[in-house]
mmCIF entry with sequence, helices, sheets and N, C-alpha, C, O atoms, coordinates in Angstrom:
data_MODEL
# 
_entry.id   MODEL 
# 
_entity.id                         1 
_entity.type                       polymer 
_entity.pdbx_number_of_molecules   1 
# 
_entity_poly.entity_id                      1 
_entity_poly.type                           'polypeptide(L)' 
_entity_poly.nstd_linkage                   no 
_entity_poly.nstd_monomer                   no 
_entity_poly.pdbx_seq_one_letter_code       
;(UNK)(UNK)(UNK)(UNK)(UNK)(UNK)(UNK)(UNK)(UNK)(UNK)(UNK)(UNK)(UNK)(UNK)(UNK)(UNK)
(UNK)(UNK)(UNK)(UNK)(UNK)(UNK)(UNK)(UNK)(UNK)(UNK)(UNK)(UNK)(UNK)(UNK)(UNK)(UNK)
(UNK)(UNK)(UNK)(UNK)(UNK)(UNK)(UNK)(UNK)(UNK)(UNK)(UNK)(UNK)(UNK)(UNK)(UNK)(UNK)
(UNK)(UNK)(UNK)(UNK)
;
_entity_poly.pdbx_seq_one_letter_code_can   XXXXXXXXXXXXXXXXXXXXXXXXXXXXXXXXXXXXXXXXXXXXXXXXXXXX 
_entity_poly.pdbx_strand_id                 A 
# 
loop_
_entity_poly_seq.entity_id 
_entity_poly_seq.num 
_entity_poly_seq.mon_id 
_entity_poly_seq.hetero 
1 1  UNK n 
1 2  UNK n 
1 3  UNK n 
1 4  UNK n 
1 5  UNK n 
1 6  UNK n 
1 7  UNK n 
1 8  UNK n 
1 9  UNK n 
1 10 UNK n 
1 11 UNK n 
1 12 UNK n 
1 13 UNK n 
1 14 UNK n 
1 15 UNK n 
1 16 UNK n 
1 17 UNK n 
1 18 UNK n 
1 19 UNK n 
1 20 UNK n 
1 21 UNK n 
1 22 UNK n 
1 23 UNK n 
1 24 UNK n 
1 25 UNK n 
1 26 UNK n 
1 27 UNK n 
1 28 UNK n 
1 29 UNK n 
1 30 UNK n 
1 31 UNK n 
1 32 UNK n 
1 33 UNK n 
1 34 UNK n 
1 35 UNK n 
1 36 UNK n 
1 37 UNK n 
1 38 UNK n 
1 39 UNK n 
1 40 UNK n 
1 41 UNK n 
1 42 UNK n 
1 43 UNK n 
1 44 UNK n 
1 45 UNK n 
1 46 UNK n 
1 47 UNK n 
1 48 UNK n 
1 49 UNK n 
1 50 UNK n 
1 51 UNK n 
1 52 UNK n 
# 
_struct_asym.id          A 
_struct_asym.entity_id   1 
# 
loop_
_struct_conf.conf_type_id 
_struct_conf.id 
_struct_conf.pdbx_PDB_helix_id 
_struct_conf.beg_label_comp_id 
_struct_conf.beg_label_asym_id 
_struct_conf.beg_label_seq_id 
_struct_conf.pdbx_beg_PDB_ins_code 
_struct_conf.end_label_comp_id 
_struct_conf.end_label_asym_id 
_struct_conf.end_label_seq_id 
_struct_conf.pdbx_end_PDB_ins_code 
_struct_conf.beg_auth_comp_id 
_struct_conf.beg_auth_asym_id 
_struct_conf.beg_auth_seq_id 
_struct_conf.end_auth_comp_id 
_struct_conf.end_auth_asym_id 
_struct_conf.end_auth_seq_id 
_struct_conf.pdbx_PDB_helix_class 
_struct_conf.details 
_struct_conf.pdbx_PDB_helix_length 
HELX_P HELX_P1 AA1 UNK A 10 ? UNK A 34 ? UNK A 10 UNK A 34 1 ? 25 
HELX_P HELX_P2 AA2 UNK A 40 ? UNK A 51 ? UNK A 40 UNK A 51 1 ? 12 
# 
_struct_conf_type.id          HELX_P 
_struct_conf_type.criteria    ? 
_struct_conf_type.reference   ? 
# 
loop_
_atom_site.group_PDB 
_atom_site.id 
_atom_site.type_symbol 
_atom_site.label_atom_id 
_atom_site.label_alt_id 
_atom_site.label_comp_id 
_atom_site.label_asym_id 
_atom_site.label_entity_id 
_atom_site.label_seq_id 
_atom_site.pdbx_PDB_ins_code 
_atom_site.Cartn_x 
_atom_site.Cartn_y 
_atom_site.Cartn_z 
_atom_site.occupancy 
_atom_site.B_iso_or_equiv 
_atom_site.pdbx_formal_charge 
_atom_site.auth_seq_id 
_atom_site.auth_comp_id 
_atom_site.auth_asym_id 
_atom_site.auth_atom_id 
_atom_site.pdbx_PDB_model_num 
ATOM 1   N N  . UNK A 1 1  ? -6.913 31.606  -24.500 1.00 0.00 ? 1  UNK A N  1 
ATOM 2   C CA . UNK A 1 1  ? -6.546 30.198  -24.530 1.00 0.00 ? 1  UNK A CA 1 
ATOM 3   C C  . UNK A 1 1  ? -5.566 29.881  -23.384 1.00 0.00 ? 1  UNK A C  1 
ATOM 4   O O  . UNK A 1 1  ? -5.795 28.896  -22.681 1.00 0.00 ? 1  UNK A O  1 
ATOM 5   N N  . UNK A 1 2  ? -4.195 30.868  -23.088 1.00 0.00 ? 2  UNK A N  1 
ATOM 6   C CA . UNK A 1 2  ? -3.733 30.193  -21.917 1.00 0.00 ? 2  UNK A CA 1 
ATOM 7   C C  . UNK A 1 2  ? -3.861 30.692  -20.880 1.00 0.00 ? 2  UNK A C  1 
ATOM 8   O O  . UNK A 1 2  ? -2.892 30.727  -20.122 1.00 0.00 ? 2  UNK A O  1 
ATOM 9   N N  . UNK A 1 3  ? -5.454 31.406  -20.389 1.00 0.00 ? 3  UNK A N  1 
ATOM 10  C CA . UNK A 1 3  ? -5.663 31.565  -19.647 1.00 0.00 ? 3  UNK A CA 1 
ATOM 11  C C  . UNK A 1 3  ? -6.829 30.379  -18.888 1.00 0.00 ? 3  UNK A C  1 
ATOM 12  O O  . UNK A 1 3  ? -7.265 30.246  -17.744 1.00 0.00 ? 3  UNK A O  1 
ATOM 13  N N  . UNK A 1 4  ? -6.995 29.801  -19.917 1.00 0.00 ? 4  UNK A N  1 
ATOM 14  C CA . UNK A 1 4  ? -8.235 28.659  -19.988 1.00 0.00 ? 4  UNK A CA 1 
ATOM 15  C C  . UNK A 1 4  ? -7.336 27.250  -19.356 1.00 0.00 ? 4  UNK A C  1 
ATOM 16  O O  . UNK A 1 4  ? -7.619 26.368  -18.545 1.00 0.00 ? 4  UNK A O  1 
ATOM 17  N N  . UNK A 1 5  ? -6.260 27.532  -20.096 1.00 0.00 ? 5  UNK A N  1 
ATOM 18  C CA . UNK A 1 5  ? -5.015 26.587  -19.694 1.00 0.00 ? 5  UNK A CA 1 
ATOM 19  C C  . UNK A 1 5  ? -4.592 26.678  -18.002 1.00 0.00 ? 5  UNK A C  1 
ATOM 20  O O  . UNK A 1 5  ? -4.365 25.766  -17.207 1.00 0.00 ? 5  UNK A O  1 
ATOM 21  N N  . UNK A 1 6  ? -4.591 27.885  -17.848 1.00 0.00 ? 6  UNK A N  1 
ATOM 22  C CA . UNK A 1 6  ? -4.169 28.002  -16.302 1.00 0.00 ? 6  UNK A CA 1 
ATOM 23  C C  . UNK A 1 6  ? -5.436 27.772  -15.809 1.00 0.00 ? 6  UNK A C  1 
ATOM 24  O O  . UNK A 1 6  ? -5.668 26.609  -15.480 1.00 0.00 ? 6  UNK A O  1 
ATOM 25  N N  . UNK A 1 7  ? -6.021 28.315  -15.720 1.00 0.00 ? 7  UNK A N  1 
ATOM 26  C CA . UNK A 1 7  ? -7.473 27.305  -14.755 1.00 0.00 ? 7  UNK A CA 1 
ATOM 27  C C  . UNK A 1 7  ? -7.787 26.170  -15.066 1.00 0.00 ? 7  UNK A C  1 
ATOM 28  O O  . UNK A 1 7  ? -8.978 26.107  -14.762 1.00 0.00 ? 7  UNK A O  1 
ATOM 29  N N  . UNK A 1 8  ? -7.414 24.992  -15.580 1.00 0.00 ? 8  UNK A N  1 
ATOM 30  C CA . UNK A 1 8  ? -7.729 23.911  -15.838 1.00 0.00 ? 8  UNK A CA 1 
ATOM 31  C C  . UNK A 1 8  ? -7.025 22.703  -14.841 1.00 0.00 ? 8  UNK A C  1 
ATOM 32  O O  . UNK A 1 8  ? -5.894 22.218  -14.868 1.00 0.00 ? 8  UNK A O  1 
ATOM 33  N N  . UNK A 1 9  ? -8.245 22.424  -13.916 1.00 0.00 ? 9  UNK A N  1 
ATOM 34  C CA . UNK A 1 9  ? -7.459 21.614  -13.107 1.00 0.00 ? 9  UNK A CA 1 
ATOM 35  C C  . UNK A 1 9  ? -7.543 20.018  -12.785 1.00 0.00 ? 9  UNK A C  1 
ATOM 36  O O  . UNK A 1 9  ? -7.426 19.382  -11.738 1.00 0.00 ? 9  UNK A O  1 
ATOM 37  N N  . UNK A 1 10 ? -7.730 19.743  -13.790 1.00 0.00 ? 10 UNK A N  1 
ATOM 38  C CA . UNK A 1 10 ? -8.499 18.043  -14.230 1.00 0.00 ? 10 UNK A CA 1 
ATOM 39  C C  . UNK A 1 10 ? -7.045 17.090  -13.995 1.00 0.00 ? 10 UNK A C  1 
ATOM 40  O O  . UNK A 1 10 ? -6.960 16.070  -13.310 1.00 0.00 ? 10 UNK A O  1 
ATOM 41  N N  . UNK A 1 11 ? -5.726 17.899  -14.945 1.00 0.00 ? 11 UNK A N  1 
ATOM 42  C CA . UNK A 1 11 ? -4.626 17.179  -14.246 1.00 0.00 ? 11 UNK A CA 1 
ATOM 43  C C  . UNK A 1 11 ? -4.065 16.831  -13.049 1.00 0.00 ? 11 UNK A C  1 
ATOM 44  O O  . UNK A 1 11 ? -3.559 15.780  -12.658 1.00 0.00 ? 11 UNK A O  1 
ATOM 45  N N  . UNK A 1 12 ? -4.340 18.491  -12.246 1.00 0.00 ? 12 UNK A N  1 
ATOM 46  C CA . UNK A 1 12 ? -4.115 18.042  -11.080 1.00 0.00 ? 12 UNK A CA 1 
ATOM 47  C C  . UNK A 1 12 ? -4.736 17.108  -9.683  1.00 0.00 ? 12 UNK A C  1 
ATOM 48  O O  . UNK A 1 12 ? -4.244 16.643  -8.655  1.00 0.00 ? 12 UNK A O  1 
ATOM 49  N N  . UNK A 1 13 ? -5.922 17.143  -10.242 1.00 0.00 ? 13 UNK A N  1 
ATOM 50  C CA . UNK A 1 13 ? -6.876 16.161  -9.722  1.00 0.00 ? 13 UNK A CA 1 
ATOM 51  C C  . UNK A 1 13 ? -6.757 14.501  -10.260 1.00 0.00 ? 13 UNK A C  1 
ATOM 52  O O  . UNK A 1 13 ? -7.429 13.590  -9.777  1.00 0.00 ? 13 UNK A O  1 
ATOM 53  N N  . UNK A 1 14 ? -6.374 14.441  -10.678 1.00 0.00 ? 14 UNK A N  1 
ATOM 54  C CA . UNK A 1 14 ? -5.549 13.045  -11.495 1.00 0.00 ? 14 UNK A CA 1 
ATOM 55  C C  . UNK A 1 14 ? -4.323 12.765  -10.877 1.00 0.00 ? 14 UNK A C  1 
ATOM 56  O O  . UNK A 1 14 ? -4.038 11.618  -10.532 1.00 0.00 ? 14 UNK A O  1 
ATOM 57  N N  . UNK A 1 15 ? -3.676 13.593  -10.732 1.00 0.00 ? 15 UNK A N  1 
ATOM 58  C CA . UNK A 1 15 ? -2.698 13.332  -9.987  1.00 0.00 ? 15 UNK A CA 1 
ATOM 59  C C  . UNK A 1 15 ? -3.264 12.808  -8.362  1.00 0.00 ? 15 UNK A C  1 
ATOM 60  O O  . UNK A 1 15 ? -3.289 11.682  -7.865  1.00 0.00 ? 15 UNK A O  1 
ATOM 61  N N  . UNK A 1 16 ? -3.722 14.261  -7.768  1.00 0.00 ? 16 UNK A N  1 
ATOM 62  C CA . UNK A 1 16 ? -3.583 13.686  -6.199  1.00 0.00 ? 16 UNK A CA 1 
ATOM 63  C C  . UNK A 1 16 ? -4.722 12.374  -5.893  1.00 0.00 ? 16 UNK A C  1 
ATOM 64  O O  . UNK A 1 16 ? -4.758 11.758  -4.828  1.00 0.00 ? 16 UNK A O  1 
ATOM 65  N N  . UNK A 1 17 ? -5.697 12.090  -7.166  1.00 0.00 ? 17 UNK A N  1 
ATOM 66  C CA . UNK A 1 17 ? -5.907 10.583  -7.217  1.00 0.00 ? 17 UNK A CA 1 
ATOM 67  C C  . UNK A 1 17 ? -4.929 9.444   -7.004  1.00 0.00 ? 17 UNK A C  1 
ATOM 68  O O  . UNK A 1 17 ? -4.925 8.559   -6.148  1.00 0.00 ? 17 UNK A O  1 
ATOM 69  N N  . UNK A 1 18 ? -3.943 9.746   -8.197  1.00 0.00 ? 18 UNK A N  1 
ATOM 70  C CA . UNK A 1 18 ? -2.954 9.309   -7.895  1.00 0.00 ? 18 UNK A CA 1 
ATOM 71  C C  . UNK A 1 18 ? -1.828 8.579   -6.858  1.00 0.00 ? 18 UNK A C  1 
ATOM 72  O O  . UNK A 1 18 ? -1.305 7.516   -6.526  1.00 0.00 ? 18 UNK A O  1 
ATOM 73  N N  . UNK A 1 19 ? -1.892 10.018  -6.629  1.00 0.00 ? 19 UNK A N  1 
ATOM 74  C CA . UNK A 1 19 ? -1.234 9.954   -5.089  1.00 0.00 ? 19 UNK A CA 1 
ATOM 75  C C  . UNK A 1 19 ? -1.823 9.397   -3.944  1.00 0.00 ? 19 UNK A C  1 
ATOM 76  O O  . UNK A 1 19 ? -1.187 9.158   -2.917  1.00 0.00 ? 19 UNK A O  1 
ATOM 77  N N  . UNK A 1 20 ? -3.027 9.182   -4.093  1.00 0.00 ? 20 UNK A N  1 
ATOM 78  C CA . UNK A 1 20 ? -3.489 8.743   -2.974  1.00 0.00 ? 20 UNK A CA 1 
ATOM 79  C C  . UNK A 1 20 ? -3.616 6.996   -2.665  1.00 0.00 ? 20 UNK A C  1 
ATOM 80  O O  . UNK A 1 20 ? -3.475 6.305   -1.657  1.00 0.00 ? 20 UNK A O  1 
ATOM 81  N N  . UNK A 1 21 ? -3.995 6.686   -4.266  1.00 0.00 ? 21 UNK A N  1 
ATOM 82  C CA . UNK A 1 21 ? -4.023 5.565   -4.544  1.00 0.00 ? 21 UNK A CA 1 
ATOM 83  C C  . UNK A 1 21 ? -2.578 4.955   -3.950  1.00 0.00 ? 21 UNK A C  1 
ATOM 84  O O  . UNK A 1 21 ? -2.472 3.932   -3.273  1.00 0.00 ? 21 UNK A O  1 
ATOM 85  N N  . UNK A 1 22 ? -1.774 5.613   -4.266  1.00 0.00 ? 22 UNK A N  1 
ATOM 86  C CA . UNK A 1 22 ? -0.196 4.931   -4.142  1.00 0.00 ? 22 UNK A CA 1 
ATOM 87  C C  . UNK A 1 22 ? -0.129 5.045   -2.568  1.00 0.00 ? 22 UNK A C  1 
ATOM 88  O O  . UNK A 1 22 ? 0.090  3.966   -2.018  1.00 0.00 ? 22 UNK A O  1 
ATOM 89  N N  . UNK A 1 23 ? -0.227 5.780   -2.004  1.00 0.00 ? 23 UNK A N  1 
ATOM 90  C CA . UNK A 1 23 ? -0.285 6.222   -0.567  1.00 0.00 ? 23 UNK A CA 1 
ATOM 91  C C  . UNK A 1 23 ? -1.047 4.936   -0.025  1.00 0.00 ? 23 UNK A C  1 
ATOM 92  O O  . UNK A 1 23 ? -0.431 4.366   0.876   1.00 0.00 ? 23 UNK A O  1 
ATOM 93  N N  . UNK A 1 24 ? -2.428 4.280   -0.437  1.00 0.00 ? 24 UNK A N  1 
ATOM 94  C CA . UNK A 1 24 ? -3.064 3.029   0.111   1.00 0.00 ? 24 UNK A CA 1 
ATOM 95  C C  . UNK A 1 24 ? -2.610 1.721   -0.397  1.00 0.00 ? 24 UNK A C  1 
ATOM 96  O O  . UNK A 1 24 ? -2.993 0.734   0.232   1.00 0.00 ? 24 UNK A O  1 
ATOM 97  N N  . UNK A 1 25 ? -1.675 1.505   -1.678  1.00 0.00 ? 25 UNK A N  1 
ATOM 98  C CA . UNK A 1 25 ? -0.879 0.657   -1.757  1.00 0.00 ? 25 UNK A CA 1 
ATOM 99  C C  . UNK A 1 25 ? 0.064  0.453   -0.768  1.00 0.00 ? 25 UNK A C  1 
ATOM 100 O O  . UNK A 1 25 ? 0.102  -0.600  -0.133  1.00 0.00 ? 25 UNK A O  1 
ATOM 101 N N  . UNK A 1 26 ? 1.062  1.651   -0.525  1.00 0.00 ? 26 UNK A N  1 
ATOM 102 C CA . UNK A 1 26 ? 1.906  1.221   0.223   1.00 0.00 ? 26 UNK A CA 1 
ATOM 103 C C  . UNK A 1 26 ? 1.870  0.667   1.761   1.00 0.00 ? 26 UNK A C  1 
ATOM 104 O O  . UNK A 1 26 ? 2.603  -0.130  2.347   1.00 0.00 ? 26 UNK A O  1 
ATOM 105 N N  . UNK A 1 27 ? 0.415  1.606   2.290   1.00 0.00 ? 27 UNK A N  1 
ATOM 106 C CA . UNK A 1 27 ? 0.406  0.992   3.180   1.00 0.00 ? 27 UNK A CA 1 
ATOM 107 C C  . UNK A 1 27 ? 0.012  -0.446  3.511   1.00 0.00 ? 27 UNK A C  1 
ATOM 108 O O  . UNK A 1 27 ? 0.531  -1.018  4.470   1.00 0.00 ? 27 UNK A O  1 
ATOM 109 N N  . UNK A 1 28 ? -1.144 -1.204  2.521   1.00 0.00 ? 28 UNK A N  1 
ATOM 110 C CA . UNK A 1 28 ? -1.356 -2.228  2.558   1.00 0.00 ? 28 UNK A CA 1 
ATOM 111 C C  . UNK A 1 28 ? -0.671 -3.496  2.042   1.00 0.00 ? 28 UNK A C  1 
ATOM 112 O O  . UNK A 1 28 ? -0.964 -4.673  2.256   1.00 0.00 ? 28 UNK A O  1 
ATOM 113 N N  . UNK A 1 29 ? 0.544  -2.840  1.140   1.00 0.00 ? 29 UNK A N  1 
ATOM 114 C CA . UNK A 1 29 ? 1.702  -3.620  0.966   1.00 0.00 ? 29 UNK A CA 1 
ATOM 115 C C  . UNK A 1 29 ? 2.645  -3.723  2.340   1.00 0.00 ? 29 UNK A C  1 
ATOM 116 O O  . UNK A 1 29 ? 3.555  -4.538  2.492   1.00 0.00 ? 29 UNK A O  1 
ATOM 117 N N  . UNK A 1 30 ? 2.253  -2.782  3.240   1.00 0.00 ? 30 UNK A N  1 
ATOM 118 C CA . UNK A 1 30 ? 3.106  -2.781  4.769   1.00 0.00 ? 30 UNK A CA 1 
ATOM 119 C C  . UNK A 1 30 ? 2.573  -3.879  5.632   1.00 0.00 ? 30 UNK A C  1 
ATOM 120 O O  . UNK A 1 30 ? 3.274  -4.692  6.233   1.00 0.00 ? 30 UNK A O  1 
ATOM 121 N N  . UNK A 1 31 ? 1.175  -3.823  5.636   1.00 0.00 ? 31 UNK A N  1 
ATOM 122 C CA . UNK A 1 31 ? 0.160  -4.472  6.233   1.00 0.00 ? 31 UNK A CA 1 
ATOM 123 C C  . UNK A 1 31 ? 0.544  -5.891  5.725   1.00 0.00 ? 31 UNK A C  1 
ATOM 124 O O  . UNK A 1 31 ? 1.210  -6.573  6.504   1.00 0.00 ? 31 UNK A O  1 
ATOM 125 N N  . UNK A 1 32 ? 0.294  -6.288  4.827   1.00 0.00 ? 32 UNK A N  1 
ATOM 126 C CA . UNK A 1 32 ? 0.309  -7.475  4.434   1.00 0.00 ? 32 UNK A CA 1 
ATOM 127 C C  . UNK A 1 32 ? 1.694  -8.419  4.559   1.00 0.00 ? 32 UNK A C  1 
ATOM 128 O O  . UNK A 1 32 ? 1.805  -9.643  4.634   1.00 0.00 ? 32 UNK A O  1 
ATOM 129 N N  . UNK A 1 33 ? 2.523  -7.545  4.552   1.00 0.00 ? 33 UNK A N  1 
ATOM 130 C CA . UNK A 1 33 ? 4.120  -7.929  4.851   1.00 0.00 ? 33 UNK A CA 1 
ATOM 131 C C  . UNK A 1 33 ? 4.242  -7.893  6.255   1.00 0.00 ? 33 UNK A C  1 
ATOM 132 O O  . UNK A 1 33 ? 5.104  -8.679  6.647   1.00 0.00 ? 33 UNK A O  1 
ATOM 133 N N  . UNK A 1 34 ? 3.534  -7.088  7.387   1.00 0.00 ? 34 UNK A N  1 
ATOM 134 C CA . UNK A 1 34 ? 3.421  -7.381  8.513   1.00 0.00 ? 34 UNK A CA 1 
ATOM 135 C C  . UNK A 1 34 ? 2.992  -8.471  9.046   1.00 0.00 ? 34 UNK A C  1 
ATOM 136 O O  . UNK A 1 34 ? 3.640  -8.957  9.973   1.00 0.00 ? 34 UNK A O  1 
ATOM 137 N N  . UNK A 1 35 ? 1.714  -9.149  8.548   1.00 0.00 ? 35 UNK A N  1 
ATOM 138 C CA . UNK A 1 35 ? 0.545  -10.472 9.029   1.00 0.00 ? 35 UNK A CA 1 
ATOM 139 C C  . UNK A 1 35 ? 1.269  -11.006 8.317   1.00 0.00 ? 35 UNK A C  1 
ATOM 140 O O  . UNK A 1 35 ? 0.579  -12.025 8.323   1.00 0.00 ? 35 UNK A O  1 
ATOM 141 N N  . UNK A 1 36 ? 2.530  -11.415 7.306   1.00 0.00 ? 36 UNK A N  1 
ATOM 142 C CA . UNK A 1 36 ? 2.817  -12.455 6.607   1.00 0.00 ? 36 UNK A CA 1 
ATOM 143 C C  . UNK A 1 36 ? 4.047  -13.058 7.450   1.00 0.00 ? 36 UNK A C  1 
ATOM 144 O O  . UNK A 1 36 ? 4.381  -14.243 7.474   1.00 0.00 ? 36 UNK A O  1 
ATOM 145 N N  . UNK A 1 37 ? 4.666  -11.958 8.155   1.00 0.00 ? 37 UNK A N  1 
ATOM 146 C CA . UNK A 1 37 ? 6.059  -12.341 8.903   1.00 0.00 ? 37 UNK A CA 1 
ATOM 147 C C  . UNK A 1 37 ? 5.437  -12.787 10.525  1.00 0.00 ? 37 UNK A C  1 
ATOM 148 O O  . UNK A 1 37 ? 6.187  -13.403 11.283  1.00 0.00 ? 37 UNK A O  1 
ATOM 149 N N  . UNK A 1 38 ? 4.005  -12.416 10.968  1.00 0.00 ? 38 UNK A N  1 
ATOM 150 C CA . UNK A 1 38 ? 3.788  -13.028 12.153  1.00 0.00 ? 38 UNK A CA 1 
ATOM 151 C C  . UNK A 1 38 ? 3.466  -14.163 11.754  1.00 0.00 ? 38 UNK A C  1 
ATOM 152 O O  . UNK A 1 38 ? 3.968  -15.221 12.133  1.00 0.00 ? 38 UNK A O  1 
ATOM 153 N N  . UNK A 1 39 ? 2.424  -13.992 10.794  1.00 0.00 ? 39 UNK A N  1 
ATOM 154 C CA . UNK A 1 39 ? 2.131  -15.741 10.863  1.00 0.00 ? 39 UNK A CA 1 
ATOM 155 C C  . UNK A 1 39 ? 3.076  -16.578 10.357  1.00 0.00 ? 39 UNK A C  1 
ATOM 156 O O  . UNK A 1 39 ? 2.776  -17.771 10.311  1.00 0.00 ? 39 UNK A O  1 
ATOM 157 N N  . UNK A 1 40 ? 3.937  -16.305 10.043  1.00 0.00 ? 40 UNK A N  1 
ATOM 158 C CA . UNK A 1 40 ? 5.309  -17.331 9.587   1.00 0.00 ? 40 UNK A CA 1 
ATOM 159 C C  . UNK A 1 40 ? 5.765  -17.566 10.827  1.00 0.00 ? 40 UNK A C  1 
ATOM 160 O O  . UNK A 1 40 ? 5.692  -18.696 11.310  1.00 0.00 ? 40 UNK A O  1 
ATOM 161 N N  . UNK A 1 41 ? 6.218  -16.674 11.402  1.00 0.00 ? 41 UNK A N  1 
ATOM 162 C CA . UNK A 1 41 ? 6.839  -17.168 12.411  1.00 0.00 ? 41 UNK A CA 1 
ATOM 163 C C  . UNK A 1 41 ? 5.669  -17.426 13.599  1.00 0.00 ? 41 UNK A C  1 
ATOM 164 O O  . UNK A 1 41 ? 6.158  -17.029 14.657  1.00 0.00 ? 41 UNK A O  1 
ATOM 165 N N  . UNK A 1 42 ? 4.782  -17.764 13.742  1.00 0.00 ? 42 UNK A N  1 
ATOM 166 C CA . UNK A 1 42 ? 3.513  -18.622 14.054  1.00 0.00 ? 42 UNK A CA 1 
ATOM 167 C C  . UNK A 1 42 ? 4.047  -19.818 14.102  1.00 0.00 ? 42 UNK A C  1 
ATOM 168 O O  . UNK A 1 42 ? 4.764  -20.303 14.977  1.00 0.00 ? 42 UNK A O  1 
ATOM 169 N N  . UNK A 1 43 ? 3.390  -20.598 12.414  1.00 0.00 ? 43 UNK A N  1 
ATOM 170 C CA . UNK A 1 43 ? 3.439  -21.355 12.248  1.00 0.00 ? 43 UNK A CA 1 
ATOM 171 C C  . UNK A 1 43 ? 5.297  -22.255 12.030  1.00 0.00 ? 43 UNK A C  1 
ATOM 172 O O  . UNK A 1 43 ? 5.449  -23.421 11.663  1.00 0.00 ? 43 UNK A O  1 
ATOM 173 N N  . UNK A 1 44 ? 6.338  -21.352 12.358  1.00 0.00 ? 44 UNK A N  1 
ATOM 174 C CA . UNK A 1 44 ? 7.717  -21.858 12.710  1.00 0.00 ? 44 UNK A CA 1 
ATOM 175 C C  . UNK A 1 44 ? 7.509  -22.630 13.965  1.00 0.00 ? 44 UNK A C  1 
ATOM 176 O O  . UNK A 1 44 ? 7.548  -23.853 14.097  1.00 0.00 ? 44 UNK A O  1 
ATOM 177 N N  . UNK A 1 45 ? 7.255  -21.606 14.979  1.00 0.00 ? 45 UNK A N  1 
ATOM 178 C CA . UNK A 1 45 ? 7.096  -21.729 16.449  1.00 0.00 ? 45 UNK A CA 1 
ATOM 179 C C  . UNK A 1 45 ? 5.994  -23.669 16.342  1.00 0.00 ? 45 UNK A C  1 
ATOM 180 O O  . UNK A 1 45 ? 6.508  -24.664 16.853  1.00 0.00 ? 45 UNK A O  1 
ATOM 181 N N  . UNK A 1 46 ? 5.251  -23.716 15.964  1.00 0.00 ? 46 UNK A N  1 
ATOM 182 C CA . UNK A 1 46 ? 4.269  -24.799 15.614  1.00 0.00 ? 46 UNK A CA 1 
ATOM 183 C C  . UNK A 1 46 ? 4.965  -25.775 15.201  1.00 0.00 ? 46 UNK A C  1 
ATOM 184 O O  . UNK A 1 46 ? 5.093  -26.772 15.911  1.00 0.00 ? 46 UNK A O  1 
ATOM 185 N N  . UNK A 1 47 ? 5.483  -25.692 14.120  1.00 0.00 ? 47 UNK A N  1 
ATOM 186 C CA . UNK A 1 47 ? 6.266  -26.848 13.604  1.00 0.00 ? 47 UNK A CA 1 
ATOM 187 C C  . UNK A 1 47 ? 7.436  -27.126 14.437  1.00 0.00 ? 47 UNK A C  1 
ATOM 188 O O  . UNK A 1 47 ? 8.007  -28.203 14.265  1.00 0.00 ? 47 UNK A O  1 
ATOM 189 N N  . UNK A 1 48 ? 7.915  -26.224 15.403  1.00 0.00 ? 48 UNK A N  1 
ATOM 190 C CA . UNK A 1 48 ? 9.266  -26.659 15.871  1.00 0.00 ? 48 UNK A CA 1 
ATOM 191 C C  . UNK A 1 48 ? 8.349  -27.263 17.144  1.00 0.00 ? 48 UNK A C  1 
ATOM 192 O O  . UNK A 1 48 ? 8.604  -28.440 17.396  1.00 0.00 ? 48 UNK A O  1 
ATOM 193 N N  . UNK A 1 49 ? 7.362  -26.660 17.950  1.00 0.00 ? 49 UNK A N  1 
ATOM 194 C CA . UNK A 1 49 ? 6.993  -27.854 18.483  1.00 0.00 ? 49 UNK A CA 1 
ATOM 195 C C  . UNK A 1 49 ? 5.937  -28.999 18.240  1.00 0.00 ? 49 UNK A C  1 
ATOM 196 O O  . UNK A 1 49 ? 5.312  -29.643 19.082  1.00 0.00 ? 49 UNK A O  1 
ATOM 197 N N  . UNK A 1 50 ? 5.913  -29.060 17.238  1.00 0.00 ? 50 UNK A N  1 
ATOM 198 C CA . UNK A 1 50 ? 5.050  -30.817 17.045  1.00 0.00 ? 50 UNK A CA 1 
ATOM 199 C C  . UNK A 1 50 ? 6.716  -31.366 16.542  1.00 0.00 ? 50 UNK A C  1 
ATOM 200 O O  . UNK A 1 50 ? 6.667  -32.596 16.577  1.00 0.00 ? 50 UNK A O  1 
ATOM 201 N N  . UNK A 1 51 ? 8.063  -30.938 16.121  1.00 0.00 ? 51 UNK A N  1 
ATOM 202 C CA . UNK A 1 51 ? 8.840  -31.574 15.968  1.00 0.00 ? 51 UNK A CA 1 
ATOM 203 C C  . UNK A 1 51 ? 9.392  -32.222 16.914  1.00 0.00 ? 51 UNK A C  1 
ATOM 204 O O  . UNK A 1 51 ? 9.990  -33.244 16.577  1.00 0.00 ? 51 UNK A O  1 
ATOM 205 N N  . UNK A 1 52 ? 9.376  -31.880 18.264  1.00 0.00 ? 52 UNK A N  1 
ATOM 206 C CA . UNK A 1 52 ? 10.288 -32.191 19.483  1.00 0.00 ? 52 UNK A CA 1 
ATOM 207 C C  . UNK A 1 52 ? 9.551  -33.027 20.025  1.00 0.00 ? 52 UNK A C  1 
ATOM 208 O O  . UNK A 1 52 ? 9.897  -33.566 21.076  1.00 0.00 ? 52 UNK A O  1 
# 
């Protein structure tokens, strides 16, 4: 039985699912916080000149 236990590797494969998943969150939480601060300051640049 805990030898059945030590070869059992379904958790650890759950995990580096895991991990990976989180690994493509973060980057596309980077991404998206990147294109959100250009195009802001885009559309700043825009509004300050149709203001003048």
């Amino acid at each position: 039985m805990f030898a059945r236990f030590m070869k059992d590797e379904s958790g650890a494969t759950a995990i580096e699912y895991g991990l990976i998943a989180a690994l493509i969150a973060v980057a596309v939480i980077g991404g998206v916080t990147a294109v959100g601060n250009a195009t802001s300051a885009k559309f700043n640049l825009v509004a300050t000149k149709l203001g003048s």
